[in-house]
N, C-alpha and C positions, 0 to 999 in steps of 0.2 A: 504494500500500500504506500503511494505515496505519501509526502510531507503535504502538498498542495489537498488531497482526500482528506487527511487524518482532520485538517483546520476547517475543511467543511462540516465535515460529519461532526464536529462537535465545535459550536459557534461559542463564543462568548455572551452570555445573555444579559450581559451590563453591558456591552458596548452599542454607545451612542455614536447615532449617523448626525455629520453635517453637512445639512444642504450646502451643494454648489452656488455659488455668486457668480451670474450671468458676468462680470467685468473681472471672474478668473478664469473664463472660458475664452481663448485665444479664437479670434475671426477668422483665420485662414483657415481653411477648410482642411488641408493635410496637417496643418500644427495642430486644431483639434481632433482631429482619429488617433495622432500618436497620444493626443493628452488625457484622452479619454482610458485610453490602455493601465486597470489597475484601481480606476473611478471604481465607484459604485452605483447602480441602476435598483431603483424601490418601486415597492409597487406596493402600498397600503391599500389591505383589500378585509371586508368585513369577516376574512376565514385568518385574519394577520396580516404581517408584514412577511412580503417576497423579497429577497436580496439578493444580489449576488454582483461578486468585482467582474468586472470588466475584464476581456480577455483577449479581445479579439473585434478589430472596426476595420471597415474599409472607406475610402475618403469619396466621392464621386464631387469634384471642386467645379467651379465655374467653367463652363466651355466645354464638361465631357461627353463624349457623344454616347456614353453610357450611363449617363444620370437621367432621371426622370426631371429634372429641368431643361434640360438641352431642347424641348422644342417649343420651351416660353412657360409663362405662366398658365394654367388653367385653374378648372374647379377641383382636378384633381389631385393637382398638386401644391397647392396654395401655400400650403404650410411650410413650405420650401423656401418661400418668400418671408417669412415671418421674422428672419434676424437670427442669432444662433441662438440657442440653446430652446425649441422647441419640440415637442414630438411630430415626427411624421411615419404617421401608419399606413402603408400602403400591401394593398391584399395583392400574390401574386398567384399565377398558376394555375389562379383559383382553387388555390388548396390552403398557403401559408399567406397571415399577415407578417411584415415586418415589421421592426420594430427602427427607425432613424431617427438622429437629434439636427437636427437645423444648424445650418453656421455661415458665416458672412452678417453682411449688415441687411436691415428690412430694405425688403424688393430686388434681393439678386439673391438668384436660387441655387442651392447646393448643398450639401447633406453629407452625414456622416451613418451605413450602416452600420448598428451594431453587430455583432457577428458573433458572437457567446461568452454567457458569463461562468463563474463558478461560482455556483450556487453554497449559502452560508445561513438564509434565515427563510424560513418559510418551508423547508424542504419538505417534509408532508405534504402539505397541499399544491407543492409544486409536483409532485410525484403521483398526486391526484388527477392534476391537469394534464399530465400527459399519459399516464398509466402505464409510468414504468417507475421501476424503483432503483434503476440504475443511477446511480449518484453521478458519473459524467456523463453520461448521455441524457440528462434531464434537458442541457439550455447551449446544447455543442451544437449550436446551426441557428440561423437567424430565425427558419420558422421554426422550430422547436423551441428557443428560449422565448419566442411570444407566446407560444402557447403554455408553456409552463410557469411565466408571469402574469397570463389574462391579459395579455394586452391586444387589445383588436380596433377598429375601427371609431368608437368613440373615444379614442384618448388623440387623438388627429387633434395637431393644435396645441395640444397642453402644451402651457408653458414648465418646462422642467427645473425653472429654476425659482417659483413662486413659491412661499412658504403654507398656499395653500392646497398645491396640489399631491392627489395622490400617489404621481407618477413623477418620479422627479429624479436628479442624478446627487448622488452624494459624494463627497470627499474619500478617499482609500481608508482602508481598514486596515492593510499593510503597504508598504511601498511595491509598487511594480518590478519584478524581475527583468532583464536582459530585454530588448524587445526588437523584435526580429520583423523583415520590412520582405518583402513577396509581390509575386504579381496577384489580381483578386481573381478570386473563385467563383465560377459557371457563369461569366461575362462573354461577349463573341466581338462586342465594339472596345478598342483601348481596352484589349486585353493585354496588354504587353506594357501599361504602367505599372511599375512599384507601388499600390498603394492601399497594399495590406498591411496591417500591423499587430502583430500580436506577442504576448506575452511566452518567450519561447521554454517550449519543454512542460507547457500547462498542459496537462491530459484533459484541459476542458474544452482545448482551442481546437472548432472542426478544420475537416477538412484533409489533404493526404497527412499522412505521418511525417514525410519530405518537407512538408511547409508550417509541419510545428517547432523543426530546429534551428 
């Protein structure tokens, strides 16, 4: 078992989350994916608190022809526009929602996926959510960690960084390990940019084994 397991499977239940401050969230769209790597993502839900660090983002920055901004604003992506640090849920496949945080300044569109956390508070009911009791395979893939934090389609918009919302990014619980830089994963447009980031040798980061070292 790893170190990274052992801190999950048994959390600290004194320890306090501190909300993110929208003005420690860096605006460039690739300085936040690397800054997010380590964060924490909550989801206050009437079964508990969901939690888990940050493991794993991919950057999609202004002008990528694989962002869901790249062909302007619309209704569906509005939230894109909102300035950084907002939620943007978007449903794909028609299977999985994602889970993204907004970055740049309002009215220029670009995003940061998350890409997986390791899971520390909630895990019951996160393990409800998906119906498995596998402790890294709870939130190893962007639609699996939405579905194992309940995030879907109504949290579009939340602002992540308001001290009232349910959905919000908190400050690290430990500092970030090593973090390792890749091309992104199941792209076909600017697949060949660097701008994966994740937390290298986390057994929680999806995706091959080659692109967790």
């Amino acid at each position: 078992m790893t170190q990274a397991m052992t801190r999950a499977e048994h959390p600290n239940p004194a320890r306090r989350l501190r909300r993110l401050r929208r003005a420690e969230l860096p605006v460039d769209t690739i300085e936040l994916a690397r800054y997010l790597v380590g964060k924490t993502l909550v989801h206050d839900l009437p079964c508990g608190r969901l939690a888990g660090r940050i493991v794993e983002t991919e950057a999609y920055p202004v002008g990528d022809p694989a962002g869901h901004a790249f062909t302007g604003h619309s209704r569906a992506n509005q939230s894109l526009f909102l300035g950084r640090g907002h939620a943007y849920v978007r449903f794909t496949y028609g299977v999985h929602w994602l889970m993204n945080v907004s970055s740049e300044i309002a009215g220029t569109g670009a995003g940061v996926l998350i890409r997986a956390v390791e899971p520390f508070d909630g895990i019951a009911c996160m393990q409800k959510n998906r119906g498995t009791e596998v402790l890294r395979d709870l939130a190893r893939g962007p639609g699996l960690l939405a579905t194992a934090l309940g995030i879907d389609k109504r949290l579009d918009g939340v602002d992540l960084c308001s001290p009232h919302s349910a959905l919000w990014l908190g400050a690290a619980v430990r500092p970030a390990g090593t973090i390792g830089v890749s091309t992104r994963i199941g792209i076909s447009r600017a697949a060949h940019r660097k701008l994966r980031f994740c937390e290298k040798g986390s057994p929680f980061v999806s995706g091959p084994t080659r692109l967790r070292q």
